[in-house]
ROGULO-599277 format. One record per residue (C-alpha): residue in three letters; x, y, z. Coordinates in Angstrom, 3 decimals, padded with zeros to 6 digits. Example, Ala and Ser with C-alpha at 12.3 -4.5 7.8 and 13.67 -1.06 7.14 Angstrom:
<badrens>
[badren ALA, [012.300, -004.500, 007.800]]
[badren SER, [013.670, -001.060, 007.140]]
</badrens>
This chain:
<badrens>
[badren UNK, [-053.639, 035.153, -052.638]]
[badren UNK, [-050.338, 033.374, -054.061]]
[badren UNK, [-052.163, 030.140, -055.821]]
[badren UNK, [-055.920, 031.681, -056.291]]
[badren UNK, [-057.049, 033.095, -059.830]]
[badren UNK, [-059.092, 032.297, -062.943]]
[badren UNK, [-057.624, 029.367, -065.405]]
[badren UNK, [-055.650, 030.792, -068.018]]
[badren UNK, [-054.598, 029.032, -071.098]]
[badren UNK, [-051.734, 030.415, -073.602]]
[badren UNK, [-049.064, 028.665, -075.498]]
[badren UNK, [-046.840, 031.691, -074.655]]
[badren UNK, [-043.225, 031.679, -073.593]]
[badren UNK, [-042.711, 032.436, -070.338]]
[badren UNK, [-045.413, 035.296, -070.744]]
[badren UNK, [-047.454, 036.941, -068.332]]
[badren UNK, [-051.361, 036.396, -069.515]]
[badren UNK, [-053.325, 038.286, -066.898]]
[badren UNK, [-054.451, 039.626, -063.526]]
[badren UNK, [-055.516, 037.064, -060.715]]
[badren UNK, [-056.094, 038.898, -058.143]]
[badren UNK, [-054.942, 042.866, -057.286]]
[badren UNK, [-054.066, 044.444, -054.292]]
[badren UNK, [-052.301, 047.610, -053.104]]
[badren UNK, [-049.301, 046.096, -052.297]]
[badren UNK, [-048.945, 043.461, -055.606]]
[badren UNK, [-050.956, 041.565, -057.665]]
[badren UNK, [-051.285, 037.955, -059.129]]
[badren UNK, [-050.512, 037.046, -062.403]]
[badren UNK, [-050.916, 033.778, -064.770]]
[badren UNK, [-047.794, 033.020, -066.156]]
[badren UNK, [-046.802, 030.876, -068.550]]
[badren UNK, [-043.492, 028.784, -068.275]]
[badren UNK, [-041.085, 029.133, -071.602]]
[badren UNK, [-042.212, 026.980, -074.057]]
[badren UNK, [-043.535, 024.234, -071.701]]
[badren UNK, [-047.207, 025.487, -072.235]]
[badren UNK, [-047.571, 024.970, -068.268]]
[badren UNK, [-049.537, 027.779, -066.216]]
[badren UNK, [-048.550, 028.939, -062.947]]
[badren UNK, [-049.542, 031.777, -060.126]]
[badren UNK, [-047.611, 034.132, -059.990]]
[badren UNK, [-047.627, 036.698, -056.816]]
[badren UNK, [-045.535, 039.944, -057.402]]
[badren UNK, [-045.216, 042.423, -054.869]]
[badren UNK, [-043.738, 045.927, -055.478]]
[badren UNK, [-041.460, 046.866, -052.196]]
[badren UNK, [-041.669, 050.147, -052.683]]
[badren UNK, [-045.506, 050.348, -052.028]]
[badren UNK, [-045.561, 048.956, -049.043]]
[badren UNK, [-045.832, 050.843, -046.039]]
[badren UNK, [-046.331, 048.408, -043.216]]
[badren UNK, [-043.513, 046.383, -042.167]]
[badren UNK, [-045.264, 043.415, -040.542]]
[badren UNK, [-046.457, 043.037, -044.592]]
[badren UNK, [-042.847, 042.449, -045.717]]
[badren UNK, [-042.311, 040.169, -042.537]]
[badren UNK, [-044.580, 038.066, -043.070]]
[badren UNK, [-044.187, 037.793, -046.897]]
[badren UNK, [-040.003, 036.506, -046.416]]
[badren UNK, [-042.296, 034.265, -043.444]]
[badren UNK, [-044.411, 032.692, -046.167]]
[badren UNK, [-041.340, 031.857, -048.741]]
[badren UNK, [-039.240, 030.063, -046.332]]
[badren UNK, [-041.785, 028.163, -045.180]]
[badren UNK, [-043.012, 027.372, -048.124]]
[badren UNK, [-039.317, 026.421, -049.710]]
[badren UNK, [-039.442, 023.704, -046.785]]
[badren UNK, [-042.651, 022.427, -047.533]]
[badren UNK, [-043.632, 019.277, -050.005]]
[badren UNK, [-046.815, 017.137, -049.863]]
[badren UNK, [-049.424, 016.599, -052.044]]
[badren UNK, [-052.002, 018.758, -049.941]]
[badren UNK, [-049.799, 021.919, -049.639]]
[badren UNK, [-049.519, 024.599, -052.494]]
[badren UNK, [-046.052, 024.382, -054.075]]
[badren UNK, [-043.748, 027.280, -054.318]]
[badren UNK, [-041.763, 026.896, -057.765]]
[badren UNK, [-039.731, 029.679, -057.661]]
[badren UNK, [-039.000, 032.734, -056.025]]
[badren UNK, [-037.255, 036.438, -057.769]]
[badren UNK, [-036.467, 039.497, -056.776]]
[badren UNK, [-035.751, 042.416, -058.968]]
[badren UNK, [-035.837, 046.055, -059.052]]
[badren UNK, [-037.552, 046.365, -055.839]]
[badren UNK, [-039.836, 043.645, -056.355]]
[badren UNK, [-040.257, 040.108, -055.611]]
[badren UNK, [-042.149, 037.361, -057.704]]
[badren UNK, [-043.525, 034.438, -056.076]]
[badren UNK, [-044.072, 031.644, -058.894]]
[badren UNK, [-046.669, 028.900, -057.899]]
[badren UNK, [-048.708, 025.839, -058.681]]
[badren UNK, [-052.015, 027.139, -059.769]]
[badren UNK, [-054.926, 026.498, -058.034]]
[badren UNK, [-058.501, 027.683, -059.771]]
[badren UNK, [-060.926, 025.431, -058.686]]
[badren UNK, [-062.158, 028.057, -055.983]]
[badren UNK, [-062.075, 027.407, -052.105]]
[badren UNK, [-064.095, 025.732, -050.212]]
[badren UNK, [-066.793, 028.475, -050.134]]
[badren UNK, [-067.025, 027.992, -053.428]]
[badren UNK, [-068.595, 024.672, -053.506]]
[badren UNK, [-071.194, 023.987, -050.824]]
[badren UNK, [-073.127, 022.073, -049.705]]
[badren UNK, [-070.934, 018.751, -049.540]]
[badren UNK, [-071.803, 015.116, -048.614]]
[badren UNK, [-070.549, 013.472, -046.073]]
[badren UNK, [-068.169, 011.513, -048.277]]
[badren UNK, [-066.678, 014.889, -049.734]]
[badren UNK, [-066.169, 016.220, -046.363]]
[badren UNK, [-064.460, 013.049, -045.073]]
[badren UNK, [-062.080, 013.291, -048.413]]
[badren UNK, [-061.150, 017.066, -047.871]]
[badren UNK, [-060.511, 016.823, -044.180]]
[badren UNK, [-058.340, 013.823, -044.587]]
[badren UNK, [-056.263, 015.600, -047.116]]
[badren UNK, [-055.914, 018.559, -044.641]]
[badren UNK, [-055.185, 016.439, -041.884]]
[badren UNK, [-052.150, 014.538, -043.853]]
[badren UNK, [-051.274, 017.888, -044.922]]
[badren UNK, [-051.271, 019.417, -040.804]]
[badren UNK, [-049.678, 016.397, -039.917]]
[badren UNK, [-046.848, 016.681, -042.067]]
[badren UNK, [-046.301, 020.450, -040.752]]
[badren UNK, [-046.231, 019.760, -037.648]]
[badren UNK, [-043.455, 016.893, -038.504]]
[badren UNK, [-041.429, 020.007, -039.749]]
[badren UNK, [-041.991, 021.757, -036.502]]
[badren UNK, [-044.223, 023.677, -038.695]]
[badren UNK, [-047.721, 025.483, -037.501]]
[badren UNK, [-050.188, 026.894, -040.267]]
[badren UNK, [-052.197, 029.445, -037.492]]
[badren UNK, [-054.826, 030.348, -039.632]]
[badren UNK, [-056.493, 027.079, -041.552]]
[badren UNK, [-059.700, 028.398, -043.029]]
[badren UNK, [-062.386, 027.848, -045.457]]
[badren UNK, [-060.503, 029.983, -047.900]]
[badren UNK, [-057.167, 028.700, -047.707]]
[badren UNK, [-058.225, 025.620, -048.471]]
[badren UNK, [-058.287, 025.537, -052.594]]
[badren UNK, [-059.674, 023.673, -055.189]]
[badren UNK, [-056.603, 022.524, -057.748]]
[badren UNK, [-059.053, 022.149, -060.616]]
[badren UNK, [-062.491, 021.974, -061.718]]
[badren UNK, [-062.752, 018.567, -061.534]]
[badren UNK, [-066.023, 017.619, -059.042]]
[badren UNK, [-063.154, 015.231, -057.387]]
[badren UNK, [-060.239, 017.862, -057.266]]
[badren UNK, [-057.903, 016.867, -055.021]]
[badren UNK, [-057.395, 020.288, -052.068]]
[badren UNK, [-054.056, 022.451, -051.279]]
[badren UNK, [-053.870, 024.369, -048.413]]
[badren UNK, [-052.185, 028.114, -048.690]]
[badren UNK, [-051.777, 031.335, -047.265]]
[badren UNK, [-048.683, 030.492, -044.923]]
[badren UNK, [-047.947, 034.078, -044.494]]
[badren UNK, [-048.764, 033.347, -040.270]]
[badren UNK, [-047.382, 030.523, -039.870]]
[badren UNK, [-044.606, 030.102, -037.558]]
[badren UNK, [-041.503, 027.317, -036.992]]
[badren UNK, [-041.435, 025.993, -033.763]]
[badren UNK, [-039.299, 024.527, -031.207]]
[badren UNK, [-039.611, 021.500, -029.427]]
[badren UNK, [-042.499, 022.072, -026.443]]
[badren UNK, [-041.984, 026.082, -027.042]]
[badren UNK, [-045.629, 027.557, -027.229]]
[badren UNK, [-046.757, 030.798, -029.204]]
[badren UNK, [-047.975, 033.686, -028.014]]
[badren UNK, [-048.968, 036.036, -031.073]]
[badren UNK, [-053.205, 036.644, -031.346]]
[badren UNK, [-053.417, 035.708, -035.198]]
[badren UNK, [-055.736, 033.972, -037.325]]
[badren UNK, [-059.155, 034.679, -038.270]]
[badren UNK, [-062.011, 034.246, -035.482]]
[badren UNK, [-063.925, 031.668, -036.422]]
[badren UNK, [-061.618, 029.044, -036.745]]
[badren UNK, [-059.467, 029.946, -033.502]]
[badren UNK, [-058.609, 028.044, -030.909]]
[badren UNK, [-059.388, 028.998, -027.210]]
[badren UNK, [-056.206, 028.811, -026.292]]
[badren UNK, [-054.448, 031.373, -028.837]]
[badren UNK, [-057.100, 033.906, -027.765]]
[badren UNK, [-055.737, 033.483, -024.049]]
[badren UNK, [-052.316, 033.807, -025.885]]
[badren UNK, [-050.278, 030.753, -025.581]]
[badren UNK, [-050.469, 027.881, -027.221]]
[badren UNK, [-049.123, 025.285, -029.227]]
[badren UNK, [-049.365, 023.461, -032.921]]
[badren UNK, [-052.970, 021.876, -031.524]]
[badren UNK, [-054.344, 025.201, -032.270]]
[badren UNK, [-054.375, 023.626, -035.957]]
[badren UNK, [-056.049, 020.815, -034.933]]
[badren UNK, [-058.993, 022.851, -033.504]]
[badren UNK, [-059.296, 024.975, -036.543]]
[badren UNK, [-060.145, 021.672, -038.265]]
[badren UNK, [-062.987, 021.049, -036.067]]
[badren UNK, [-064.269, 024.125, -036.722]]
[badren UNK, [-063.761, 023.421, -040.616]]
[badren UNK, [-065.390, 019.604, -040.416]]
[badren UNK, [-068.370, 020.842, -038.728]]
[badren UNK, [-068.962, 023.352, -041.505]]
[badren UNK, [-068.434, 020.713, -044.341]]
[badren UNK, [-070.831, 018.487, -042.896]]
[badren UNK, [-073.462, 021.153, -041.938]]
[badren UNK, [-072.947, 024.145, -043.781]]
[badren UNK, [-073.028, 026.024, -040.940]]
[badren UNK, [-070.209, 027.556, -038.118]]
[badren UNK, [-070.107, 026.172, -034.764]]
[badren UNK, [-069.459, 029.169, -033.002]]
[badren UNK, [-071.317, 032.444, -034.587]]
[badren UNK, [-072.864, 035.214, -033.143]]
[badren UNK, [-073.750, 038.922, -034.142]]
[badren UNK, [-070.571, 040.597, -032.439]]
[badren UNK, [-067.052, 039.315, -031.988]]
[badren UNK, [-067.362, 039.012, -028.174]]
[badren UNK, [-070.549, 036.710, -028.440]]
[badren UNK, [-068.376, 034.591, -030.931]]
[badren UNK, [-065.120, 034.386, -028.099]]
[badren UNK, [-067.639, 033.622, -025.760]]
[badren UNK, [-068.956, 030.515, -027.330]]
[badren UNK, [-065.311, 029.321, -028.299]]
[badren UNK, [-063.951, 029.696, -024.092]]
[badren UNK, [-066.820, 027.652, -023.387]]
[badren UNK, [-065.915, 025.279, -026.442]]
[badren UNK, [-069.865, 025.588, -026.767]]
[badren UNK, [-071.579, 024.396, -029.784]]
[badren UNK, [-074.519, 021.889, -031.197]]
[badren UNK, [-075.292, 019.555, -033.986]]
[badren UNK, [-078.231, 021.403, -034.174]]
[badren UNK, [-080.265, 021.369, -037.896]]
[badren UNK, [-081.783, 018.710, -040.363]]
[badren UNK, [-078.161, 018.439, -042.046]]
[badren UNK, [-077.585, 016.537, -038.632]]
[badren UNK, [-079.557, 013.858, -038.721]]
[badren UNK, [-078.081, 012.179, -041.835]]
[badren UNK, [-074.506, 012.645, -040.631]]
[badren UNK, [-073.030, 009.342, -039.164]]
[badren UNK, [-072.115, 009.258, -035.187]]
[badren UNK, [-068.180, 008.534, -036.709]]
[badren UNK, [-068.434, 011.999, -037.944]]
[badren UNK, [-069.715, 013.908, -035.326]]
[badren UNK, [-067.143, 011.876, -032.986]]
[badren UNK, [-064.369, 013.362, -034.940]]
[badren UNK, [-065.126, 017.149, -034.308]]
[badren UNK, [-065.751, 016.154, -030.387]]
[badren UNK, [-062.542, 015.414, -030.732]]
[badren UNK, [-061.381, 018.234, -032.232]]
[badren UNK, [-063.145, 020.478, -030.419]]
[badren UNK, [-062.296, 020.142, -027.289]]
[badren UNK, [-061.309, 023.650, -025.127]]
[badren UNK, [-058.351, 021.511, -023.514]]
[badren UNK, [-055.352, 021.102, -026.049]]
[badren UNK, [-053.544, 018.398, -024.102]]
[badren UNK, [-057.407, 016.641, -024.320]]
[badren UNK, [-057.314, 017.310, -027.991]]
[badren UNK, [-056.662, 014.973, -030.892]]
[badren UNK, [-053.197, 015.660, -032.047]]
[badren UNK, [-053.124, 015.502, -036.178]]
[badren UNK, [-051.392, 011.610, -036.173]]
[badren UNK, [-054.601, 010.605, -033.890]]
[badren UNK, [-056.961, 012.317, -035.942]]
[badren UNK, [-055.995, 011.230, -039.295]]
[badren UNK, [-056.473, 007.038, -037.463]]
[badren UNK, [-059.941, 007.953, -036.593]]
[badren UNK, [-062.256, 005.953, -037.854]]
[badren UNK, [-064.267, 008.482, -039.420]]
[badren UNK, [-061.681, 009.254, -041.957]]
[badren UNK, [-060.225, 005.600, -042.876]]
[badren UNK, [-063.866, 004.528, -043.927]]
[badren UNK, [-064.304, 004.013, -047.474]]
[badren UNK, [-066.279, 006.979, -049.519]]
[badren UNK, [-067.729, 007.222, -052.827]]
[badren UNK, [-065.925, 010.422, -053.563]]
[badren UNK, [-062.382, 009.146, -053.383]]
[badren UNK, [-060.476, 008.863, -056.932]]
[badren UNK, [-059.443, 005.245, -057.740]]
[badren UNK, [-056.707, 003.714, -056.347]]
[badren UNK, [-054.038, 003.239, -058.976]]
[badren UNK, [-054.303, -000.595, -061.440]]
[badren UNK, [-052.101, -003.349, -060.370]]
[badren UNK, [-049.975, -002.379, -063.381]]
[badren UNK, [-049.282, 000.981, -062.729]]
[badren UNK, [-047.907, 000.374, -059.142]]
[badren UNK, [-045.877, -002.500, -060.936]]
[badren UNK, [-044.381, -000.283, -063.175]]
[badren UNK, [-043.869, 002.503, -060.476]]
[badren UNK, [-041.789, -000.429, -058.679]]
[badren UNK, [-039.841, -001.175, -061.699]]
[badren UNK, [-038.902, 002.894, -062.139]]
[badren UNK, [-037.968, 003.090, -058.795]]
[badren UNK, [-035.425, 000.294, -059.283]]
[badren UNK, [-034.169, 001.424, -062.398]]
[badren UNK, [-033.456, 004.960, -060.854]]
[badren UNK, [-030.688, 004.220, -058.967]]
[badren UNK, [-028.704, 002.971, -061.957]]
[badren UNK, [-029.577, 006.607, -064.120]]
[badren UNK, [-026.586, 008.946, -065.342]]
[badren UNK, [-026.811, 012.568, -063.288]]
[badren UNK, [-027.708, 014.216, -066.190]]
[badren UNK, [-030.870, 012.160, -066.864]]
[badren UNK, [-031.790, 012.333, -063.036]]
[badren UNK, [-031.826, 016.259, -063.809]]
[badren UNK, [-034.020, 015.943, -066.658]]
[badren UNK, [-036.934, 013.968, -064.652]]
[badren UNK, [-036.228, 016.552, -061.834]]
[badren UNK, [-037.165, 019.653, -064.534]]
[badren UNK, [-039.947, 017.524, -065.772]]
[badren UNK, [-041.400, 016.963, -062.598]]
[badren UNK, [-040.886, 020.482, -061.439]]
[badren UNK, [-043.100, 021.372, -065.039]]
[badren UNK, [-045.859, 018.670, -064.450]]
[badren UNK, [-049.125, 020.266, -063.531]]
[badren UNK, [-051.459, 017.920, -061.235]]
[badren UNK, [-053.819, 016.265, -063.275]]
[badren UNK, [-050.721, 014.917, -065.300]]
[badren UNK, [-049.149, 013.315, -062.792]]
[badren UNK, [-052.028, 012.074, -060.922]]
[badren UNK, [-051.770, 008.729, -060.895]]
[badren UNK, [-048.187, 009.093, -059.730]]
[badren UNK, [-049.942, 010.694, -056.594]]
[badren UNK, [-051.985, 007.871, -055.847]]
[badren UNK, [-048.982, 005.362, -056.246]]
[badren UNK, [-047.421, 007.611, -053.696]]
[badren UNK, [-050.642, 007.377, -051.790]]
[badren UNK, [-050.483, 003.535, -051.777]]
[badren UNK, [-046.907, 003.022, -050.851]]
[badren UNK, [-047.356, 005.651, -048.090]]
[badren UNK, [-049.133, 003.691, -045.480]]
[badren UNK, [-048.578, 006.353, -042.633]]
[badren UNK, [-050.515, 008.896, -044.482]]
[badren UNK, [-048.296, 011.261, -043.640]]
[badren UNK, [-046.906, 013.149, -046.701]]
[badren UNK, [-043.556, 011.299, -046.850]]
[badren UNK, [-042.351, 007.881, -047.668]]
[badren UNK, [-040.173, 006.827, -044.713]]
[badren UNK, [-037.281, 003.558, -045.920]]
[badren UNK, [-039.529, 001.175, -044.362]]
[badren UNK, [-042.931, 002.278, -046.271]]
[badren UNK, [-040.291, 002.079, -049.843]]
[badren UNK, [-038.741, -001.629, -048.528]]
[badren UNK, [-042.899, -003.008, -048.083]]
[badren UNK, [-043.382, -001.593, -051.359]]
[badren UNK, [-040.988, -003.387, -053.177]]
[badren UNK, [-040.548, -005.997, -051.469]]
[badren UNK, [-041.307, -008.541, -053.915]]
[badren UNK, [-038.035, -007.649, -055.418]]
[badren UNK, [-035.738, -009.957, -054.029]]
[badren UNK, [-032.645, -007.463, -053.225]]
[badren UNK, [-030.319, -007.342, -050.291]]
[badren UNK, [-030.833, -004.776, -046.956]]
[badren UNK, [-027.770, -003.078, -048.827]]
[badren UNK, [-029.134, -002.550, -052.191]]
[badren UNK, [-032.962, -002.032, -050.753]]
[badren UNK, [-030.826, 000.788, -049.065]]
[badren UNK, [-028.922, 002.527, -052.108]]
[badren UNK, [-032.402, 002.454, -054.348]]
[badren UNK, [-033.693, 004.568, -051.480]]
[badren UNK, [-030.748, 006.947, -050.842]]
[badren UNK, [-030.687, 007.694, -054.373]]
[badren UNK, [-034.520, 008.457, -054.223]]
[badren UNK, [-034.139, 010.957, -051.381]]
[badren UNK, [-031.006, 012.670, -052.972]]
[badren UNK, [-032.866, 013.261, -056.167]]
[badren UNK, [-033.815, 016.770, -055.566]]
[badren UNK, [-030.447, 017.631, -053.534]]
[badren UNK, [-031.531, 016.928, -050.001]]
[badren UNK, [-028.716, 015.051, -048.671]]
[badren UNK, [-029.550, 015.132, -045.019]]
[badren UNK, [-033.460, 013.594, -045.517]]
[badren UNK, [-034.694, 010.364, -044.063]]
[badren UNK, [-037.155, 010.182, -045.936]]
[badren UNK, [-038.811, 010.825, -049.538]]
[badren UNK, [-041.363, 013.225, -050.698]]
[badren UNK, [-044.218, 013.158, -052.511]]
[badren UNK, [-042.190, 015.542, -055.274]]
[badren UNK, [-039.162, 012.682, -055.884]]
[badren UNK, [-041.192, 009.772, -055.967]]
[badren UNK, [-043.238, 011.406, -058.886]]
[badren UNK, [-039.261, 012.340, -060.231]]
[badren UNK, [-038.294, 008.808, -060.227]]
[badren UNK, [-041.720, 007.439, -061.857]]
[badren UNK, [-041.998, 010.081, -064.521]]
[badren UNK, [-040.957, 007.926, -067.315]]
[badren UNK, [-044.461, 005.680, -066.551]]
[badren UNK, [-046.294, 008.402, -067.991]]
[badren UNK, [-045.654, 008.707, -071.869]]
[badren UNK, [-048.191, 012.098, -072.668]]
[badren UNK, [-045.694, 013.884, -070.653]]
[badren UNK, [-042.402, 015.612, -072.853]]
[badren UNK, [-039.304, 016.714, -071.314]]
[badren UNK, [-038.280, 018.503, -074.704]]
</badrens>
């Protein structure tokens, strides 16, 4: 996949330092940025090879959804090339495995995963955006670290969608699909049910709907049949199991859309396995960048944008959870109200509040946004971090 594959450390310039993962079509590389020491996935994929349209489809499907895409739970696309037949997909890389890759999980780390995923469905479907096939393994580790925070990939299926306009094409993979996409229409709450299905199985290890042959499996989905059924069971709170009856429900318009999900109060109790919330100090100091942004030359807004662009997760980390904080919606994006709460201690006008923010948003060149990402908020606060260089 684009952002899978084994860490890979080099102090190479703009190198490529080995295989990820190959395929018949392309293969993944590591690659390593020139002279910033940084590694990334890179996907290449050799035109000429392929022999099935639908591939190349859905490939151009994946980068321009991907291009529109910025949260802190979604894989980011760096760049994208194409030369001599071939196209090169660079990445954030994500090595910490799927979620396969580390069960069992507590009740705690399931609550933390699923509300990433929800924040990061929610914000989708904000962009008119539906994944179509959330799974165990599109759901990746960024690191090693036992409290990684989780990406979702693979948007090769997903699909833009108009306002109340419903889908029709059987895709996904069968254990995480909805009813109503295997009666062939439906709508983004297909997503919503694939995170039932992926809840259940972080709190129990075990698939809600299973079964020897595919049409036992469709069966038990129709029916929306399942049980908490198993000793896993009995130590998971009633919040929990309320939050995949929600999710699993055969009727979409009965189903939990992603905004009512993510207020449920399974996921806004407070768990162990959450990383700290960021020191009094550092979301001072994040105010006082913010301020100070507005009144930066072009050329130095640039620089923070390259650095940014170069920063690899664990350094900018705290900058995530500053985000976190002043993004009270949980949604993936810091609306002007969220940003005015934030700083409100500082004492400005409704016009200058105002500029601070428009000069946020414009910071990576969207001049039409409402509202800022994840991505420019860590642009404007880079300087709060001295370990990283932007030599």
């Amino acid at each position: 996949d684009l952002s899978k594959g084994d860490s890979v450390r080099s102090d190479l310039n703009g190198s490529l330092l080995g295989s990820l993962e190959e395929g018949s079509d392309g293969n993944g590389k590591a690659a390593a940025a020139g002279g910033y020491q940084v590694i990334r996935a890179m996907k290449s994929i050799h035109l000429s090879r392929v022999t099935d349209p639908t591939f190349v489809l859905e490939l151009k499907n994946e980068i321009a959804i991907l291009k529109k895409l910025d949260h802190p739970h979604i894989v980011k696309a760096m760049e994208t090339y194409e030369h001599r037949n071939q196209i090169f997909i660079v990445m954030e890389l994500c090595h910490g495995g799927d979620l396969y890759s580390r069960d069992p999980y507590t009740e705690a780390e399931a609550a933390r995963i699923v509300t990433s995923v929800v924040s990061a469905i929610a914000y989708m479907h904000s962009k008119n955006i539906c994944h179509r096939d959330l799974k165990y393994e599109n759901i990746m580790f960024a690191n090693d670290d036992p409290k990684s925070e989780v990406k979702v990939i693979d948007f090769g299926l997903s699909m833009k969608f108009g306002t109340n306009k419903e889908m029709t094409e059987g895709v996904g993979t069968i254990y995480t699909m909805a009813p109503e996409v295997l009666k062939g229409k439906y709508t983004k709450q297909a997503d919503l049910w694939s995170i039932g299905v992926i809840a259940f199985m972080l709190l129990s290890s075990q698939m809600p709907f299973y079964g020897r042959k595919r049409r036992h499996i469709v069966e038990q989905i129709m029916k929306g049949k399942y049980e908490f059924k198993g000793r896993r069971w009995k130590r998971v709170s009633e919040q929990a199991k309320a939050f995949c009856e929600e999710l699993l429900i055969v009727d979409p318009e009965e189903r939990a859309d992603a905004e009512q999900a993510h207020s449920m109060a399974w996921l806004n109790r407070r768990h162990s396995a959450t990383v700290r919330n960021p020191y009094e100090q550092e979301i001072q100091s994040a105010n006082a960048s913010l301020l100070k942004y507005a009144k930066y030359a072009k050329i130095k807004k640039i620089a923070l944008m390259i650095c940014a662009h170069k920063s690899t997760t664990s350094e900018i980390g705290i900058l995530r959870k500053v985000f976190q904080k002043y993004d009270t919606k949980k949604d993936g994006i810091l609306s002007y109200e969220e940003f005015k709460a934030a700083i409100k201690d500082a004492g400005f006008s409704e016009d200058q509040y105002r500029n601070i923010f428009d000069a946020v948003v414009r910071c990576v060149g969207d001049e039409s946004s409402i509202s800022a990402s994840q991505q420019q908020c860590c642009i404007v606060s880079l300087p709060l971090i001295p370990k990283i260089s932007c030599s």
